[in-house]
C-alpha positions in Angstrom: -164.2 -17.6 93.4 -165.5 -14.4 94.5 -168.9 -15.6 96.0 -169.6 -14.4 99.3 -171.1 -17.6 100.9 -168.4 -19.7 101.3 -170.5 -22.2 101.1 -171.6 -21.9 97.5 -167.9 -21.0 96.4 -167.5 -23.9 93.6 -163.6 -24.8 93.0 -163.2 -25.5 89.4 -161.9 -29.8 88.5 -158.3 -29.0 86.8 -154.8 -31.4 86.9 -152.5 -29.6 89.4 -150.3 -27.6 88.1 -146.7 -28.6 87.8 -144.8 -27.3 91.0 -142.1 -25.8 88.9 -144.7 -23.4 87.5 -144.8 -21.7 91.1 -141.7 -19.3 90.7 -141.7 -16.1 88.8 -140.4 -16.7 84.9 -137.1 -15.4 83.3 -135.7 -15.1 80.2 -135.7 -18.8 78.7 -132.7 -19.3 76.2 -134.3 -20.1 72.7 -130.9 -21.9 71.0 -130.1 -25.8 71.9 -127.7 -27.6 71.5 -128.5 -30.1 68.6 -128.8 -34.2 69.5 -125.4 -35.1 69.1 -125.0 -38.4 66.3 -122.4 -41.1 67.4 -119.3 -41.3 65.3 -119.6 -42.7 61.7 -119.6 -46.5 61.7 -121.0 -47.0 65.3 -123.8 -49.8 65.2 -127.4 -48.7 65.6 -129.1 -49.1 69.5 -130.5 -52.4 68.4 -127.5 -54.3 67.4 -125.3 -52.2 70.6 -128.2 -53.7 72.5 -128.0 -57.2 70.8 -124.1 -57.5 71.4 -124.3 -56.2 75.2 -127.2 -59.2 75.7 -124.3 -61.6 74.5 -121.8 -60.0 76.3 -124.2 -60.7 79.5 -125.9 -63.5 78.8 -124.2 -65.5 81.6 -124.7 -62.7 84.3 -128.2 -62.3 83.8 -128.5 -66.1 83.4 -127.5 -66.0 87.0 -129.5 -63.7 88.1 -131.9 -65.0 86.4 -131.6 -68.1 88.4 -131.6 -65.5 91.9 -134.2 -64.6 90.9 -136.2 -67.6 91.3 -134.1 -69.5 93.9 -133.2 -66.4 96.6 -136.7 -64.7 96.6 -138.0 -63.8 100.0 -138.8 -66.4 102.2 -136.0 -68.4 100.6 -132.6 -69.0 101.9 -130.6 -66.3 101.9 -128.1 -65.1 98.9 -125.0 -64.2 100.7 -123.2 -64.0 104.2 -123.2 -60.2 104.8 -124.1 -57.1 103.7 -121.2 -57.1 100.7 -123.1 -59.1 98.0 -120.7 -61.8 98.1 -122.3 -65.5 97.8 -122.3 -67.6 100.2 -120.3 -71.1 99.4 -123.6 -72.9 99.6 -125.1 -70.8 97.3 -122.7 -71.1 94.8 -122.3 -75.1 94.5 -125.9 -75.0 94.7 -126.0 -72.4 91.8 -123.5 -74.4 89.9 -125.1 -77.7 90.3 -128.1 -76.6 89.1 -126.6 -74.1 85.9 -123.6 -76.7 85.2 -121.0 -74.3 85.7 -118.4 -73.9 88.6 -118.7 -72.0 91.5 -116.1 -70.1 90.4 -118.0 -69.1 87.3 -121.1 -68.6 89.2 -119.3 -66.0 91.5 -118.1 -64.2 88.2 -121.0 -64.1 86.6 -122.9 -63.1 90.1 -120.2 -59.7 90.5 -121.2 -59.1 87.0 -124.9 -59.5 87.2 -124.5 -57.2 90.6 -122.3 -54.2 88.6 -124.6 -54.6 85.5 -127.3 -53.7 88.1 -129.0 -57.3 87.1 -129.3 -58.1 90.6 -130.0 -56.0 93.9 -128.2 -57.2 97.3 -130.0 -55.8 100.4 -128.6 -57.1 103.2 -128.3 -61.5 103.1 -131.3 -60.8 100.5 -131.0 -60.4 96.6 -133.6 -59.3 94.2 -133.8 -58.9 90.9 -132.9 -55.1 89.8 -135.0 -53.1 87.1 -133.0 -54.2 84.4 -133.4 -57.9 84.5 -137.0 -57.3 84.1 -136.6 -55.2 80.7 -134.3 -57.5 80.2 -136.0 -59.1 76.7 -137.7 -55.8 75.8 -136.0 -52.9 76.4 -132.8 -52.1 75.1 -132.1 -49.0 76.4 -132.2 -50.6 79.6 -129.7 -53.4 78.5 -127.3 -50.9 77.4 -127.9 -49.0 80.9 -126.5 -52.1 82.0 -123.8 -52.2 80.2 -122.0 -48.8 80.8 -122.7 -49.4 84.5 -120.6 -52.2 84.1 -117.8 -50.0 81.5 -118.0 -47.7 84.5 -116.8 -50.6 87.0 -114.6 -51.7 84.9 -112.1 -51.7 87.5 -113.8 -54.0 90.2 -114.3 -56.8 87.1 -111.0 -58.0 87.3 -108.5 -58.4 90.6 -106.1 -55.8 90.6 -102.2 -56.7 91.4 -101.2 -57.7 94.8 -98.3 -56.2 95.0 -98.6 -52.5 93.7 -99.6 -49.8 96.0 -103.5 -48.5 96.5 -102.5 -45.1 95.4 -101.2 -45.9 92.2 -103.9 -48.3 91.5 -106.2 -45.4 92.4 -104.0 -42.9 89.6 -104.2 -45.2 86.8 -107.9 -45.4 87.2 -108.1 -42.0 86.9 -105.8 -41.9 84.0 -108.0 -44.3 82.1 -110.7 -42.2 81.2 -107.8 -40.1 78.8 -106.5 -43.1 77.1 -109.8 -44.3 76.5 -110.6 -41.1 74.2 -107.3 -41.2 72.9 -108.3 -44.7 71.5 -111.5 -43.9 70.4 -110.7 -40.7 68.8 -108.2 -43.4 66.9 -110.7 -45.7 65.4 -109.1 -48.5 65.5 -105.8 -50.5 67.0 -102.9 -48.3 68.9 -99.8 -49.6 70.3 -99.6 -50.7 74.1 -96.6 -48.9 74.1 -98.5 -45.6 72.8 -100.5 -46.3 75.3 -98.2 -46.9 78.1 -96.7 -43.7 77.0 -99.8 -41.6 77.5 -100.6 -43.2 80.4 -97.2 -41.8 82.2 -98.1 -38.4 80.8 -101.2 -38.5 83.0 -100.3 -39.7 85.6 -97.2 -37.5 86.2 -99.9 -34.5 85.5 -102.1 -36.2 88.2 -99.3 -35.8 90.6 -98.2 -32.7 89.6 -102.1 -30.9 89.8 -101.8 -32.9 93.5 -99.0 -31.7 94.5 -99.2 -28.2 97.4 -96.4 -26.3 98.3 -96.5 -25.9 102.6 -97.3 -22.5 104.0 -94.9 -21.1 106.6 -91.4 -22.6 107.6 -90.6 -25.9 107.2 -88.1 -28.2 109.1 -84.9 -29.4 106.6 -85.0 -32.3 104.7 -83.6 -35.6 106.3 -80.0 -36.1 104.7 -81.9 -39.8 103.4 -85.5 -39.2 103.0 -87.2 -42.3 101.3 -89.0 -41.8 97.9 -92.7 -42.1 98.5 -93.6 -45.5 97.5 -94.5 -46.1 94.3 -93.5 -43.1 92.7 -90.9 -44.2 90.3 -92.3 -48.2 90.1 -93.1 -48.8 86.4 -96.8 -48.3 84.9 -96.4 -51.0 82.4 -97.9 -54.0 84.9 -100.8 -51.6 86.0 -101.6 -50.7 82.1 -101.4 -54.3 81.5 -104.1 -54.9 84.5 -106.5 -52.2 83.1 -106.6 -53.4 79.7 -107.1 -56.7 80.8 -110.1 -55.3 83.1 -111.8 -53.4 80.6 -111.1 -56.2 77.7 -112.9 -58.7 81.0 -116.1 -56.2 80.5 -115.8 -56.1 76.5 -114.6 -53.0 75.9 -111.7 -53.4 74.1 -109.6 -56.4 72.9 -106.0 -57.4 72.6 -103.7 -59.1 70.4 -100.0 -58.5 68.8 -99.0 -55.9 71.4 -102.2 -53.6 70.5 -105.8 -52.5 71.6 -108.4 -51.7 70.1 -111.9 -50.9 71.8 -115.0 -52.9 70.3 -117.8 -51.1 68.3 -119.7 -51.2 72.2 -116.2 -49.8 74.3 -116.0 -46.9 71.5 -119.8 -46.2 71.6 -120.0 -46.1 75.8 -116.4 -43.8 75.6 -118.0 -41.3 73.4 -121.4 -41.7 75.4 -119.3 -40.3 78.1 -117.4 -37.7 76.1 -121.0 -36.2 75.6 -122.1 -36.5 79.0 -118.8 -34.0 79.6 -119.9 -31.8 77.0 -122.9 -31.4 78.4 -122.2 -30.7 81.8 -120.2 -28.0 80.6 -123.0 -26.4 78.8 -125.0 -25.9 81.9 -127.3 -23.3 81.2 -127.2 -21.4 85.0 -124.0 -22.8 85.9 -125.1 -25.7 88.9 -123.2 -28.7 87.8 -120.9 -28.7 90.8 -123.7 -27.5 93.9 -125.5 -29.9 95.9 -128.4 -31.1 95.0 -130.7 -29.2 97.2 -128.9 -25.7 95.7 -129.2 -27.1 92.3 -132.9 -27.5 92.7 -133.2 -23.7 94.3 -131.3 -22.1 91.5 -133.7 -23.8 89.0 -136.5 -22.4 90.8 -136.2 -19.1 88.8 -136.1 -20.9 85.4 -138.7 -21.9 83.1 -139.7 -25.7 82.8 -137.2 -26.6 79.3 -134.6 -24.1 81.3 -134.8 -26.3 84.3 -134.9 -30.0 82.4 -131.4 -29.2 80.7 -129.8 -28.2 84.0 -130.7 -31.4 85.3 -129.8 -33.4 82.5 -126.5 -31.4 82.8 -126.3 -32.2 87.1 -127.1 -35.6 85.8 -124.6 -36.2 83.4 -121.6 -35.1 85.9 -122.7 -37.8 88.6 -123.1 -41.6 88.7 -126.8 -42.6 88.7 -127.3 -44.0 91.8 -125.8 -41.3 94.5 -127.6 -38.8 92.2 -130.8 -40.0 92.8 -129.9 -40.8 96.5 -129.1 -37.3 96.8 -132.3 -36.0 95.2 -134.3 -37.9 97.5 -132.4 -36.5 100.4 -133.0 -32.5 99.0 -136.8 -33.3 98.6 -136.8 -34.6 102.3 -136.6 -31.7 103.4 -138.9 -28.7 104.6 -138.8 -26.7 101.3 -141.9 -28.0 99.8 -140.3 -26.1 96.3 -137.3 -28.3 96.2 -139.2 -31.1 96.9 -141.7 -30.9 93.6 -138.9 -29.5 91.8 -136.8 -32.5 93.2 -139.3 -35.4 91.6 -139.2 -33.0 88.4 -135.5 -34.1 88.0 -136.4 -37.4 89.0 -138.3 -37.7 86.0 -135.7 -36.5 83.9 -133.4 -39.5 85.3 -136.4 -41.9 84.2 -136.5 -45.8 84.8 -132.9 -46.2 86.8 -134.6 -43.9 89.9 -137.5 -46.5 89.9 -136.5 -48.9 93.0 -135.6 -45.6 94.9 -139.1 -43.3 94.1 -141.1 -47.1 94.7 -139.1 -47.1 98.3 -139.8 -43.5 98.8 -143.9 -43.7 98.2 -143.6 -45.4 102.0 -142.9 -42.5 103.2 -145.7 -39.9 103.8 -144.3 -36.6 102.8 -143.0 -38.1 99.6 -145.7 -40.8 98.4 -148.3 -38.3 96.5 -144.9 -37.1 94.6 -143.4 -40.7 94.1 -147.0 -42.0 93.1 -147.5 -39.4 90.9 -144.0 -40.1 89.3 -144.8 -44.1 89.0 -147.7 -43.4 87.1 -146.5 -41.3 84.8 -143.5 -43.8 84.5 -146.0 -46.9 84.1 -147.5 -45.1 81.3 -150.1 -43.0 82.8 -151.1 -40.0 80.4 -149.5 -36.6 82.7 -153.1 -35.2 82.9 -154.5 -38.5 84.7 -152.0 -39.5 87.2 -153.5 -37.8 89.8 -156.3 -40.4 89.4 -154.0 -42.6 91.2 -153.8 -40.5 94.4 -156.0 -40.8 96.7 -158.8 -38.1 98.4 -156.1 -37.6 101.3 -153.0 -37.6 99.2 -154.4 -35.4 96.8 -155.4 -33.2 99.6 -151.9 -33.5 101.8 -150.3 -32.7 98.2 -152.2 -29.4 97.5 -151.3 -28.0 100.8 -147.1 -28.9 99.9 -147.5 -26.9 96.6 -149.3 -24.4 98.6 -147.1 -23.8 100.9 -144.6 -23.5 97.6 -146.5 -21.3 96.2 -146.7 -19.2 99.7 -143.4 -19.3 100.1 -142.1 -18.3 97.0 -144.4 -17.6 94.5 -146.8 -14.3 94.3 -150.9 -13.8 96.0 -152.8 -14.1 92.6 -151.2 -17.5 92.3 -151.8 -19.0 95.7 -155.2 -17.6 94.6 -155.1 -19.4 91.9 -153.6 -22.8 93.3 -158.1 -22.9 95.0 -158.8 -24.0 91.6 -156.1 -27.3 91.6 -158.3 -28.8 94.6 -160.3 -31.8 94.0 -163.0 -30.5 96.4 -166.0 -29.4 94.7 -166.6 -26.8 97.4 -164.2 -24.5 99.2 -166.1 -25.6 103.1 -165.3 -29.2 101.7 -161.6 -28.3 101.1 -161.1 -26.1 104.4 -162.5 -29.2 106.1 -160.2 -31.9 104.6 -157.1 -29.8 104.8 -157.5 -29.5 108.3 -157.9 -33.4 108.5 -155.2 -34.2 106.9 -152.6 -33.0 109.1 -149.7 -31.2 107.1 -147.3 -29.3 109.2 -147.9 -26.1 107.0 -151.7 -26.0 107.0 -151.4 -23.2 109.6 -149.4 -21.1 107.5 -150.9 -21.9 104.6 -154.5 -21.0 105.3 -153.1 -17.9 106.6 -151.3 -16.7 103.5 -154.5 -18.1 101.6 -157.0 -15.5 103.7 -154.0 -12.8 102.9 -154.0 -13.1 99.6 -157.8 -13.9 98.6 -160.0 -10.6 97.3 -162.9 -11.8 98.6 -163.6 -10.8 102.5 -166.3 -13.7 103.0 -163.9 -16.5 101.6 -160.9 -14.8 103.3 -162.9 -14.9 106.8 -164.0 -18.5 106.7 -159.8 -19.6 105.5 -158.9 -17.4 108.7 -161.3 -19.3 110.7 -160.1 -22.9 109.4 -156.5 -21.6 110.6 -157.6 -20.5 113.7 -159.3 -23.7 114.1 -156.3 -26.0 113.1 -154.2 -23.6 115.2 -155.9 -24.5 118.3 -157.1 -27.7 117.6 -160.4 -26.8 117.9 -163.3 -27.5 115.3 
């Protein structure tokens, strides 16, 4: 790249680099953790797989059957935005499947927590799951700890007992779920209920502030908040029933014991603490956005474990939401670096990165990221991009680069282009309209050695500058 006639200057045909190469390197720890191995006796994938497709056979029966019936163009699957069916729907569904509609609605709030079915609006579609379905079964037990996680919402919980000490035994599940796995086998309701009270009086306790500054005196009769001394036992009884409704766990002569799936999703989740609290650069509780910028100083393995850590201490769904959000904005680093964690999510982010490639600041990134997904080799999915996409993208990692990277590489980043010519590529990039060209170009002609190829960049950005030609 040092020719002085800009218009002989050849730009060598290479894969873009990976935007996370953009930032300086630092010291990359060289011990990890080793894969962790499921406790003795769990059932391999296959057969965890095999007994979650029985377990949901029904729901995705039904959606299934939504699938085909409540496509668009049809009639629509439910009243209102909440997913619920509509009563036509259902006697219709239950005609045709011989069940009730009772049944149907069941196995419809299954299908939707198992992630088997989408609702948008009065429209459902079938989610990502149903169609690996048959031949995935990672994607079948995906489905199933989504549905352990809503464990909750399966079954109705009791009219008369206050929200907030619905909303403590919820959280007090989670510890008497180890405690039964860490058993291996049946424990005592009464254990249980036991533990249960020691949580939740902790819960209360760690809730509990002492009020700054004077305070009035107590009312001679002040009423006991509500709830706080009504018995636990009818609310223990309700979880177990809920997460025995999902197929966690099973009952019988005043005991519970989790099934081989309830104890393999409990210590699933036991790991998924562990390694949040090995985060390497210590991001698990930021925002996305200032997760993303304090991987921008780490190397590519560094980076993947701190998202699999920011991953594993957030539901799915708002993490990717969130993601999205971070790489919608004007940091063109956070945004590669975003889609970078993306892939680390894999196949669950799929309906949000397909939504994304609509829009234009994020469809070379969410293209790229369904290739590669579909089973496009890493060093041809730019193939799918095309001549104005690939262009709009090298501007965004250039203006990465320029903003926080170092001259030699925005040097560098010329050779990335798919242009064949350096005139070719200063006359596309000013076509195609990025926000950033401007400053771009200018940082380019700052940075490039040669004065004949730094003279015609500054022209380019006088030219886009202006709007002349």
């Amino acid at each position: 790249m040092t020719s002085r006639n800009p218009r002989d200057s050849r730009l060598r045909l290479v894969r873009p680099r990976p935007l996370a190469a953009a930032p300086r390197a630092v010291t990359q720890r060289s011990s990890r953790r080793p894969a962790p191995r499921p406790p003795e006796g769990t059932p391999p994938p296959a057969e965890l797989a095999r007994m979650a497709r029985a377990g949901l056979a029904d729901a995705a029966r039904v959606a299934r059957w939504a699938d085909s019936m409540l496509g668009p163009g049809r009639d629509g699957a439910t009243p209102d935005d909440k997913g619920t069916l509509s009563e036509a729907t259902a006697e219709r569904a239950a005609e045709e499947l011989g069940l009730t509609p009772a049944q149907v609605r069941a196995d419809w709030d299954t299908a939707r927590l198992a992630g088997l079915v989408e609702v948008h609006g009065d429209i459902a579609r079938p989610g990502w799951r149903l169609r690996a379905w048959n031949r995935d079964d990672s994607a079948v037990l995906r489905g199933w700890v989504a549905l352990f996680d809503a464990w909750s919402l399966a079954h109705p919980e009791p009219a008369d007992r206050e929200a907030s000490a619905v909303a403590e035994v919820v959280s007090a599940m989670p510890q008497v779920l180890s405690f039964l796995q860490l058993s291996a086998g049946p424990v005592p309701v009464e254990q249980l209920l036991d533990l249960l009270e020691q949580r939740v009086t902790e819960l209360r306790t760690e809730r509990c502030e002492i009020p700054y500054g004077p305070q009035p005196e107590p009312a001679p009769e002040t009423a006991a908040p509500p709830d706080a001394d009504a018995p636990l036992a009818p609310l223990l009884d309700w979880a177990l029933h809920a997460l025995a409704a999902v197929g966690a766990l099973t009952g019988a002569d005043g005991q519970a014991t989790l099934t081989p799936l309830g104890s393999w999703a409990v210590w699933v989740k036991l790991e998924q603490i562990c390694v949040a609290a090995q985060s390497p650069a210590g991001n698990i509780e930021q925002p996305a956005a200032d997760m993303l910028r304090g991987c921008a100083q780490l190397r590519p393995n560094a980076a993947r474990a701190e998202y699999r850590a920011w991953l594993a201490a957030r539901p799915v769904g708002s993490a990717v939401t969130e993601l999205l959000a971070a790489a919608r904005g004007e940091d063109a680093l956070t945004r590669g670096l975003a889609f970078e964690a993306l892939r680390v999510v894999g196949a669950p982010a799929e309906p949000d990165v397909r939504s994304a490639a609509e829009e234009s600041w994020l469809r070379p990134y969410a293209l790229l990221w369904l290739a590669e997904h579909d089973g496009h080799d890493p060093e041809d999915a730019h193939e799918v991009l095309t001549r104005e996409e690939s262009t709009w993208l090298w501007v965004d990692t250039a203006a990465a680069v320029a903003d926080h990277g170092e001259a030699p590489l925005l040097v560098r980043h010329l050779e990335s282009a798919v242009q064949p010519t350096v005139p070719a590529l200063l006359d596309e990039v000013r076509a195609v309209g990025h926000p950033r060209t401007v400053q771009v170009l200018v940082a380019l002609a700052a940075a490039h050695p040669d004065p004949a190829l730094a003279k015609a960049v500054r022209r380019a950005a006088f030219q886009v500058h202006t709007g002349g030609s």
